[in-house]
KOLKOLDREN-775894 format. One record per residue (C-alpha): residue number from 1; x, y, z; residue in one letter. Coordinates in Angstrom, 1 decimal. Example, Ala and Ser with C-alpha at 12.3 -4.5 7.8 and 13.67 -1.06 7.14 Angstrom:
# residues 2
[1 [12.3 -4.5 7.8] "A"],
[2 [13.7 -1.1 7.1] "S"],
***
This chain:
# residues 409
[1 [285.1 46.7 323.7] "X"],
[2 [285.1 45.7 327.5] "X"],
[3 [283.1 47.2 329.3] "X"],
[4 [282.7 47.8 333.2] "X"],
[5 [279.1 47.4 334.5] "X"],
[6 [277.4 48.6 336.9] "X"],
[7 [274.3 47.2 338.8] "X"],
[8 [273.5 50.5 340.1] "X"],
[9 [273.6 51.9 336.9] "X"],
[10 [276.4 54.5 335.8] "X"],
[11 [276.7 58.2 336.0] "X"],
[12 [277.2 59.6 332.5] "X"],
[13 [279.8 62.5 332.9] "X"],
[14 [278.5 66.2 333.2] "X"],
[15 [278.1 67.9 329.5] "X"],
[16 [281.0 70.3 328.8] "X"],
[17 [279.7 74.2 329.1] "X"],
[18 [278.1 75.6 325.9] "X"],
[19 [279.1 72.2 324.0] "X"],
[20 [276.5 71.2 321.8] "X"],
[21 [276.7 67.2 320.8] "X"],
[22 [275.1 65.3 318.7] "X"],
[23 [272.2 62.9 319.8] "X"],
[24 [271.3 59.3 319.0] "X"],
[25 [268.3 57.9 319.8] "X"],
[26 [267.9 53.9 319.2] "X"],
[27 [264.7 52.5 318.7] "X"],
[28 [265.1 48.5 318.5] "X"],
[29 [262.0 47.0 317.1] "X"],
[30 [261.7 45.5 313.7] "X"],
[31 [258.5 43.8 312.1] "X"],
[32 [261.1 41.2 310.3] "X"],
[33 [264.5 39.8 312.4] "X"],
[34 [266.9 39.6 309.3] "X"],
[35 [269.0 36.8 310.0] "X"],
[36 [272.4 39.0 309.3] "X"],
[37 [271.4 41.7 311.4] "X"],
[38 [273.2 41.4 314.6] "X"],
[39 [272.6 44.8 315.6] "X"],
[40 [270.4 44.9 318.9] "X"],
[41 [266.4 44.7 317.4] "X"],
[42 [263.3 43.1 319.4] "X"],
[43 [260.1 41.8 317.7] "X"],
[44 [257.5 44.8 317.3] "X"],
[45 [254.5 45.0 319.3] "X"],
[46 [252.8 47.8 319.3] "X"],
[47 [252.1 48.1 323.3] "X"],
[48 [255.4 47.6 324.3] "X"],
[49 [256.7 49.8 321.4] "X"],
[50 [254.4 53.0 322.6] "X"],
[51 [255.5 52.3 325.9] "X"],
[52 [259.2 52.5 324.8] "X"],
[53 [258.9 56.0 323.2] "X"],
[54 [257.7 57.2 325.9] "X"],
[55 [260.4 56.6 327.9] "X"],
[56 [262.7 57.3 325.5] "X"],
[57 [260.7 61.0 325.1] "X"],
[58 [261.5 60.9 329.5] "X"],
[59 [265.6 60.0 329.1] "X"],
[60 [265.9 62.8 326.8] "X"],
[61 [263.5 65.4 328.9] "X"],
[62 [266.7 64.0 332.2] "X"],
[63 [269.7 64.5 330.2] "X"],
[64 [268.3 67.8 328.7] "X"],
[65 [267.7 68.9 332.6] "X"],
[66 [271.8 67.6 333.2] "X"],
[67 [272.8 70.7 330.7] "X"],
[68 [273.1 68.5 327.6] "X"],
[69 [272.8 70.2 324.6] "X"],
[70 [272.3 69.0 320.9] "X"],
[71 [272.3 70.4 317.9] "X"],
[72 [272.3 67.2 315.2] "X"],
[73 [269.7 64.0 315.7] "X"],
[74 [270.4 60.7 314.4] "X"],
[75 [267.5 58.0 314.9] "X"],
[76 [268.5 54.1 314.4] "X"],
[77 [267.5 50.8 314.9] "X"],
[78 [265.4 48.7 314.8] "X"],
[79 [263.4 50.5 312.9] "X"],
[80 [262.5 53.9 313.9] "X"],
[81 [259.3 54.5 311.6] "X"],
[82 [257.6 51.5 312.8] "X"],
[83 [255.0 53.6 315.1] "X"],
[84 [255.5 57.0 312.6] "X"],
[85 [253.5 59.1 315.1] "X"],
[86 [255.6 58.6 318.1] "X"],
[87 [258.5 59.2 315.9] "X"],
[88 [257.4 62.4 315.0] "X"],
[89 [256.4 63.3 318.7] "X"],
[90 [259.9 62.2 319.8] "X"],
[91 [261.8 64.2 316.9] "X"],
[92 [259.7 67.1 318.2] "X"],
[93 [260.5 67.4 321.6] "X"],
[94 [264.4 67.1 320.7] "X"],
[95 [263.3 70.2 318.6] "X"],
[96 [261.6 72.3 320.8] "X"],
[97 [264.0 72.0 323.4] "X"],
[98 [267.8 72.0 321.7] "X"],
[99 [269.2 73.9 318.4] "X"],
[100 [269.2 70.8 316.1] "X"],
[101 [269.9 72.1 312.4] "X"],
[102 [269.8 68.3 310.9] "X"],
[103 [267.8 65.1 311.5] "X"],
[104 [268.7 61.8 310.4] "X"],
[105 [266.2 58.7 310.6] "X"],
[106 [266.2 55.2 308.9] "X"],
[107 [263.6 53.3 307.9] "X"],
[108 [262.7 50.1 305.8] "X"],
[109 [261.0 50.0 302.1] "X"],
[110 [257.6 49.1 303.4] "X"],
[111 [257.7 52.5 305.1] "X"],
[112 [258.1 54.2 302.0] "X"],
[113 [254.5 56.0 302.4] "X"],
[114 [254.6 59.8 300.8] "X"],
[115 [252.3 60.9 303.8] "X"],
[116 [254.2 59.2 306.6] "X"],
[117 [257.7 61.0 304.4] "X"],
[118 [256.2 64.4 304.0] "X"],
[119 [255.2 64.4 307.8] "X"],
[120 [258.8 63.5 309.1] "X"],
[121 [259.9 66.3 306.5] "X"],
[122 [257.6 69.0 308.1] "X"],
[123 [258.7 67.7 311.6] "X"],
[124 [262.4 68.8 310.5] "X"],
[125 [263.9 65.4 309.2] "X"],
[126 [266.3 66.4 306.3] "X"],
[127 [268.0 63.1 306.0] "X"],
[128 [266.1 59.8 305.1] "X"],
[129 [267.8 56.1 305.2] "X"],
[130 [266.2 53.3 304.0] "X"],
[131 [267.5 50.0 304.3] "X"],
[132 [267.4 48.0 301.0] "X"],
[133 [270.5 45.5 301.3] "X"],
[134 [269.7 44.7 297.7] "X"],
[135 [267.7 45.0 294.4] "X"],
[136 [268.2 41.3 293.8] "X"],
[137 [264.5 39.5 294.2] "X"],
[138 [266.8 35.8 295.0] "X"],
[139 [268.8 37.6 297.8] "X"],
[140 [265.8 39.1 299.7] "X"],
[141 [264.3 35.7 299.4] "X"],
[142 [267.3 34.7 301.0] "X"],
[143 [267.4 37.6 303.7] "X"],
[144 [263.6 37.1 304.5] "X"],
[145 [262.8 40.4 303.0] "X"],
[146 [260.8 40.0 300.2] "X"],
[147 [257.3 39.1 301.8] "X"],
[148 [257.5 42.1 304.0] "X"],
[149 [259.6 44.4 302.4] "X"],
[150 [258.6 44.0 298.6] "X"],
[151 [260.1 42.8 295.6] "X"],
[152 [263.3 44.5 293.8] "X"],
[153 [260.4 46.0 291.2] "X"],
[154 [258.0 47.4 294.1] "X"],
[155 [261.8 48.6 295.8] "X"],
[156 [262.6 50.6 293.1] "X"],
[157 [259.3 52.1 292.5] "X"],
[158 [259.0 53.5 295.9] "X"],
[159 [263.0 54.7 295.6] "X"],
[160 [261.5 56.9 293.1] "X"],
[161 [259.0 58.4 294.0] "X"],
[162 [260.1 59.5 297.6] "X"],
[163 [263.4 60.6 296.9] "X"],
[164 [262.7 64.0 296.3] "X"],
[165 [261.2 65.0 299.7] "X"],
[166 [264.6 65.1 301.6] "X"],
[167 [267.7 67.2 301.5] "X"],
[168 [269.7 63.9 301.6] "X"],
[169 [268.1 60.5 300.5] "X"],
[170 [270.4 57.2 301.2] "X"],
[171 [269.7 53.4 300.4] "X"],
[172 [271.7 51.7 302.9] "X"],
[173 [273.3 48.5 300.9] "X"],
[174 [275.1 45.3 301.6] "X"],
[175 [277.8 43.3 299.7] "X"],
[176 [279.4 40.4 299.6] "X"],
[177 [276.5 38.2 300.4] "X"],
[178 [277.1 34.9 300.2] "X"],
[179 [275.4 34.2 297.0] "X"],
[180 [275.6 37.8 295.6] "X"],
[181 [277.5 37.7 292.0] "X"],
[182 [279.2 40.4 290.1] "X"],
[183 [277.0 40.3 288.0] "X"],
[184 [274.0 41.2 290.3] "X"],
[185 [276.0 43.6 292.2] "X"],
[186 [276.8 45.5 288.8] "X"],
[187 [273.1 45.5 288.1] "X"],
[188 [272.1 47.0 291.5] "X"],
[189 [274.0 49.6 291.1] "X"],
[190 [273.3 50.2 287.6] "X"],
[191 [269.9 50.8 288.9] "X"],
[192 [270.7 53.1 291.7] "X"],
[193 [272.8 55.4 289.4] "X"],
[194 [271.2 55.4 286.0] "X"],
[195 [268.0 54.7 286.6] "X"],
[196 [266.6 55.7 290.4] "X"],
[197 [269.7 58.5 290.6] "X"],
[198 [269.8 57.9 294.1] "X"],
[199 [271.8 60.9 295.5] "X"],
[200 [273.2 58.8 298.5] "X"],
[201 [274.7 55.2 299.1] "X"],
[202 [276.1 53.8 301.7] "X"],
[203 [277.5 49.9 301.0] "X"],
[204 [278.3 48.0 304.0] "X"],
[205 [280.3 44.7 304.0] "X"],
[206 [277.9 42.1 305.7] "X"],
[207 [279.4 41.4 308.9] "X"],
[208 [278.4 38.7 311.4] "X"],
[209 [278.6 37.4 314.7] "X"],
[210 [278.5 34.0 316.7] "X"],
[211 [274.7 34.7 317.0] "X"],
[212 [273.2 35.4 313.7] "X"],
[213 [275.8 33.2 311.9] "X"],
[214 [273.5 29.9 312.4] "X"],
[215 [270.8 31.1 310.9] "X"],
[216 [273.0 33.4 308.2] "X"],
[217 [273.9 29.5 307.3] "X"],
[218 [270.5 28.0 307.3] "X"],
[219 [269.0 31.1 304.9] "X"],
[220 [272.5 33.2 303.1] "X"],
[221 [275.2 30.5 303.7] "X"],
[222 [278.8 31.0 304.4] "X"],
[223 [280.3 34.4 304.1] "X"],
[224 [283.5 34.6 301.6] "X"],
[225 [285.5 37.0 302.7] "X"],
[226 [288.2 36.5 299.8] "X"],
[227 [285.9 38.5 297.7] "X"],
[228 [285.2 41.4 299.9] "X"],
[229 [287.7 43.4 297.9] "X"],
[230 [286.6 42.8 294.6] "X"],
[231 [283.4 43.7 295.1] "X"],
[232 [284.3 47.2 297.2] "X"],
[233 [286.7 48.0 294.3] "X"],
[234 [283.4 47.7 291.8] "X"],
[235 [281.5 49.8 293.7] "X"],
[236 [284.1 51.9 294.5] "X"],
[237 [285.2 52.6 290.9] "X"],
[238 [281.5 52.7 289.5] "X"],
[239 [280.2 55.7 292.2] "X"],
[240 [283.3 57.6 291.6] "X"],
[241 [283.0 57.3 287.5] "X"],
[242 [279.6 58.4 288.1] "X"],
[243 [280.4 61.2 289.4] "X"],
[244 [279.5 60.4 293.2] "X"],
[245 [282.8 61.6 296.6] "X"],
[246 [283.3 59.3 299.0] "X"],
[247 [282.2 60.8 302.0] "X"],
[248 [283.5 57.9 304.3] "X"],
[249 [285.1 54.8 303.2] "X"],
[250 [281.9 53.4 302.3] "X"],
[251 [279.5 56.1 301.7] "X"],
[252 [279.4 57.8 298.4] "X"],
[253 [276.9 61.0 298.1] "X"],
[254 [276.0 63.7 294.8] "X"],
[255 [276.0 66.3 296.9] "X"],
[256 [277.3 67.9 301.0] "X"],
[257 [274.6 66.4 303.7] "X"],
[258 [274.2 64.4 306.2] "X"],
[259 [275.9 60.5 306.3] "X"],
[260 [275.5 57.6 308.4] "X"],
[261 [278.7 57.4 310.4] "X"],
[262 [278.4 60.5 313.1] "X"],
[263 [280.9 58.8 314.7] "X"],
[264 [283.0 60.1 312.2] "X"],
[265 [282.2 63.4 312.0] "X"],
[266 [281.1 64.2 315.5] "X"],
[267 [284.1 62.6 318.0] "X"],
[268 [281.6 63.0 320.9] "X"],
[269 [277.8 61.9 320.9] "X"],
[270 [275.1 60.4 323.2] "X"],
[271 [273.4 57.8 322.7] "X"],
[272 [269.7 57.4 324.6] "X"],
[273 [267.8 54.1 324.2] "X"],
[274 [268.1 50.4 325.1] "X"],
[275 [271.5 49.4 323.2] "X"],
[276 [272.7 52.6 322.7] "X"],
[277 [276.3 53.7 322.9] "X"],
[278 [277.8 57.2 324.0] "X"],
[279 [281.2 58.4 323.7] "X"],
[280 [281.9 61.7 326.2] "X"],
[281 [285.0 62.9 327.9] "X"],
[282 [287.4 59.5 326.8] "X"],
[283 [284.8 57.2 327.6] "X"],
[284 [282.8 54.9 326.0] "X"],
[285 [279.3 54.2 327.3] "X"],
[286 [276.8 51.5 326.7] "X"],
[287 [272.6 51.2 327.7] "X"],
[288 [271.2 48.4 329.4] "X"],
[289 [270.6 46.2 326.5] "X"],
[290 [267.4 44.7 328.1] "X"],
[291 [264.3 46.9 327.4] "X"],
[292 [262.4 45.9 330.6] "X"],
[293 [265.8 47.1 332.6] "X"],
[294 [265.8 50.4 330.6] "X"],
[295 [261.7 51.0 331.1] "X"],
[296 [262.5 50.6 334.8] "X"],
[297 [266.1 52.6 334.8] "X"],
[298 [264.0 55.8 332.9] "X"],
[299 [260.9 55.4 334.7] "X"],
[300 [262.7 55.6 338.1] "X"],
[301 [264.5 59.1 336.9] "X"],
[302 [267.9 57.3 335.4] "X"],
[303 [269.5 57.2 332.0] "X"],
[304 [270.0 53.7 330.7] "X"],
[305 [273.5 53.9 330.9] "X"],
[306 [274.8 51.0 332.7] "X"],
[307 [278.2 50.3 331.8] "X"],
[308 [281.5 52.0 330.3] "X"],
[309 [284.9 52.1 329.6] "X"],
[310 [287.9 54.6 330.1] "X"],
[311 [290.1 54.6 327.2] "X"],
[312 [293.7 55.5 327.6] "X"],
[313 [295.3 58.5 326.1] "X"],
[314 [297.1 56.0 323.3] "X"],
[315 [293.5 54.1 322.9] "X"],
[316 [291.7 57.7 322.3] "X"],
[317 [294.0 58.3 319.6] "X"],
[318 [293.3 55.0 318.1] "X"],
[319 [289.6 55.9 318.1] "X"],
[320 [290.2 59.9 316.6] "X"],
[321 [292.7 58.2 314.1] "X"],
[322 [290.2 55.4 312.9] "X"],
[323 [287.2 57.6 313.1] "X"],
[324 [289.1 60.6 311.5] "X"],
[325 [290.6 59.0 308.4] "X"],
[326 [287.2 56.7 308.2] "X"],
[327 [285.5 60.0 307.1] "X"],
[328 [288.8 60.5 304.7] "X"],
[329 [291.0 62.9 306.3] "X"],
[330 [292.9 63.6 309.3] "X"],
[331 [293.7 67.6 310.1] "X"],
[332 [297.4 67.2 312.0] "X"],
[333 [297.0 70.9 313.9] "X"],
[334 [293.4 69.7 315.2] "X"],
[335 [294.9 65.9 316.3] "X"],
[336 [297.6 68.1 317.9] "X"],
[337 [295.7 70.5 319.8] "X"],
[338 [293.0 67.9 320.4] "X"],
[339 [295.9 66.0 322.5] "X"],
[340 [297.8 68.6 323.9] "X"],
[341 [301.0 68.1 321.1] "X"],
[342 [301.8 64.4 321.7] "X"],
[343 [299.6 63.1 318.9] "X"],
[344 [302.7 62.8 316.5] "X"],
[345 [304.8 61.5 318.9] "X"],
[346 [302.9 59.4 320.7] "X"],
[347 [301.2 58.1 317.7] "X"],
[348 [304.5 57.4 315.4] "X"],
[349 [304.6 53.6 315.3] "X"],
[350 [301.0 53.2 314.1] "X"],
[351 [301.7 56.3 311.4] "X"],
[352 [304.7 54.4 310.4] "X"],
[353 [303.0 50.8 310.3] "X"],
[354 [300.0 53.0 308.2] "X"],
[355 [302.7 54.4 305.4] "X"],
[356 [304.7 50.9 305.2] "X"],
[357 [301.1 49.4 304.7] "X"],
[358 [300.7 52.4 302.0] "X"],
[359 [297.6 52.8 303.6] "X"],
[360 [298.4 56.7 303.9] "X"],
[361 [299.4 59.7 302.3] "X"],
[362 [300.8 62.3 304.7] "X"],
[363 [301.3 66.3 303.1] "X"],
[364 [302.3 68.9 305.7] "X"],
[365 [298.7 69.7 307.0] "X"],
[366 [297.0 66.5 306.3] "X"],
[367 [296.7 62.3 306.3] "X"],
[368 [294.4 61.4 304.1] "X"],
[369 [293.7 57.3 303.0] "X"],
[370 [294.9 55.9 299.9] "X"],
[371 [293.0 54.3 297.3] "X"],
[372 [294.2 51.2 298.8] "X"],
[373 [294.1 52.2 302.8] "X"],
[374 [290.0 53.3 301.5] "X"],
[375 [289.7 49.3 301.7] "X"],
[376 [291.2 48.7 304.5] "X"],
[377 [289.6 51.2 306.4] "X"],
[378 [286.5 49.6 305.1] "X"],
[379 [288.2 46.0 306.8] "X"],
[380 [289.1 48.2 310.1] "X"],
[381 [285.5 49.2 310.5] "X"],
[382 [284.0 46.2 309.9] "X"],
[383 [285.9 44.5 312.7] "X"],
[384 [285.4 47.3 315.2] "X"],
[385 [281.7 47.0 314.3] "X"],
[386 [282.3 43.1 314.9] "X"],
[387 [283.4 43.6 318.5] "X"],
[388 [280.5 46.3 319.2] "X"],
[389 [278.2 43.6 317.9] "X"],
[390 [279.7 40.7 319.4] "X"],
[391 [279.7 42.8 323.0] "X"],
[392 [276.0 43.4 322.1] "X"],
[393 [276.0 39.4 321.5] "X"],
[394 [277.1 38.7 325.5] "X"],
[395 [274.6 40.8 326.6] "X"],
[396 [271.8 39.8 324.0] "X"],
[397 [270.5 36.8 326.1] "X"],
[398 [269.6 38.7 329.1] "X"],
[399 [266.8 40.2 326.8] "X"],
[400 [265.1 36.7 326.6] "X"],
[401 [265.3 35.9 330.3] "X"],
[402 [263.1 39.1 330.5] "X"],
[403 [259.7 37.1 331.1] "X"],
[404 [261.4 35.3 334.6] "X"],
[405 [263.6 38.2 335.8] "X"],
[406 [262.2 41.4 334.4] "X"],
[407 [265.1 43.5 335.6] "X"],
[408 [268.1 41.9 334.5] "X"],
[409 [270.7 43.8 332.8] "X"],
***
């Protein structure tokens, strides 16, 4: 994840004729900083936050006049729902103007309102995320959650009666919290299943950075990683007894929609919005992490974009191969024609490290994960989110230097 940057700002690369991609918009303000988040998130303030949207509304209007097409939205943060009427007005314009057929957005607990939901739902959102981490009151304390967000009781309540006003409904949840216990993880998804029938969940392993891992000290304490597996395996085996496919290594649904990772569905996407990150033609792309730069890129006619980075043809395959087999499967003929025949070739020492690792199971149009290589994919993914975040960590200072030098990357 090193990137080249550019002070003049960079170029993205011109859309491929009558491709249509799928579009991430970032919105990076959040009421409450959790102290594991190291994702890239700003204090809310409702000024600065209108003004944001409406540059955000003006990238998308310049890379829908470059020939970029969409036909799939995700929104992310941050949270996106913190202003719900410039949501909707942003969600709209991507609608009026490309084919999208889905819309994803997250949002928190405290958003949970049935006439903010049933608004989004008119405006075309069919998928619905809502960050809950966990159902255990002692570990929101511990998060900084509770106050804001509500208690595991006023959590649950709200799961239920909003979850029928989307196509797809997730609670996005995290484990192996410092502090977390079998015992507790058991019951929170006990309650997900049995009683809230949640139809979608997506369970992250809590991941940190040099940045948030002070204050992750101060508030969670010291992550464990020797029990990461344990707990994935109880999750694992308790969604699929209940009757749930895993959709990506850690994503577990009732029923076909929508799921967080576009990345691995979608190989190429753009990302608009401070932080946001684009992968077109090869390359990956990052936005200007500082929202003053990105105000002034957009307002003077420019993307955000501001740095990137060419990946070889044996670092592509890297990518499609840990992307691909993140959702669960790898189609050989598509990997073949996607690089011109060599993918088998060129690829062979990682397949072979992949099988020796039983990671892998190879049949003659398919490599799909393992029960074990599910696990380690979920290991893989943590660490390449690691580096995203930690690249967002080198840059994350520049935000706070703002107030003396308002252009700064």
């Amino acid at each position: 994840m090193q990137f080249e940057e550019s002070p003049a700002g960079t170029r993205l690369p011109a859309p491929a004729p009558d491709h249509l991609y799928l579009l991430y918009l970032h919105v990076p303000y959040c009421v409450v900083l959790c102290p594991f988040c190291s994702f890239h998130r700003v204090e809310f303030e409702r000024p600065k936050t209108e003004h944001y949207f409406a540059c955000l509304r003006h990238e998308i209007e310049l890379v829908t006049e470059a020939g970029f097409r969409f036909d799939e939205l995700y929104v992310g943060g941050g949270t996106p729902t913190v202003l719900p009427d410039e949501l909707l007005r942003t969600i709209e314009l991507v609608r009026k103007r490309h084919p999208v057929n889905g819309v994803s957005v997250e949002t928190n607990p405290n958003h949970l309102r049935r006439d903010n939901l049933l608004k989004l739902h008119d405006a075309g959102v069919t998928r619905l995320s809502v960050g809950v981490q966990s159902l255990d009151d002692s570990l929101l304390r511990e998060m900084q959650r509770y106050d804001e967000y509500g208690s595991s009781t006023e959590i649950q309540d709200r799961l239920r009666r909003m979850q029928d006003i989307f196509e797809t409904f997730n609670v996005d949840m995290i484990f192996n919290f410092p502090h977390q216990t079998e015992e507790s993880l058991r019951r929170d998804l006990d309650l997900l299943i049995d009683d809230i029938g949640v139809d979608q969940m997506s369970f992250y392993p809590l991941m940190t950075v040099g940045s948030t891992r002070q204050k992750m000290l101060q508030t969670i304490g010291t992550v464990d990683y020797s029990r990461e597996r344990k707990f994935y395996r109880i999750i694992a085996e308790r969604m699929l007894s209940a009757g749930y496919t895993r959709t990506s290594a850690w994503c577990f649904s009732k029923k076909p929609g929508m799921f967080d990772e576009y990345i691995a569905d979608r190989e190429e996407y753009l990302g608009l919005g401070s932080g946001a990150f684009s992968y077109l033609q090869g390359s990956l792309f990052a936005s200007t992490f500082s929202i003053d730069n990105y105000l002034h890129l957009v307002e003077d006619g420019k993307t955000g974009t501001v740095c990137h980075r060419k990946l070889s043809t044996r670092d592509q395959m890297r990518y499609y191969t840990l992307m691909q087999l993140f959702g669960g499967k790898l189609d050989i003929a598509a990997a073949e024609t996607r690089f011109n025949g060599r993918f088998q070739g060129n690829f062979r020492l990682e397949l072979a490290a992949l099988r020796a690792a039983r990671a892998i199971h190879r049949s003659t149009e398919t490599i799909t994960l393992t029960e074990r290589g599910q696990y380690m994919w979920v290991v893989l993914m943590r660490e390449f989110f690691t580096s995203v975040n930690s690249l967002r960590e080198q840059v994350r200072h520049h935000v706070f230097d703002e107030i003396e030098n308002p252009y700064v990357h």
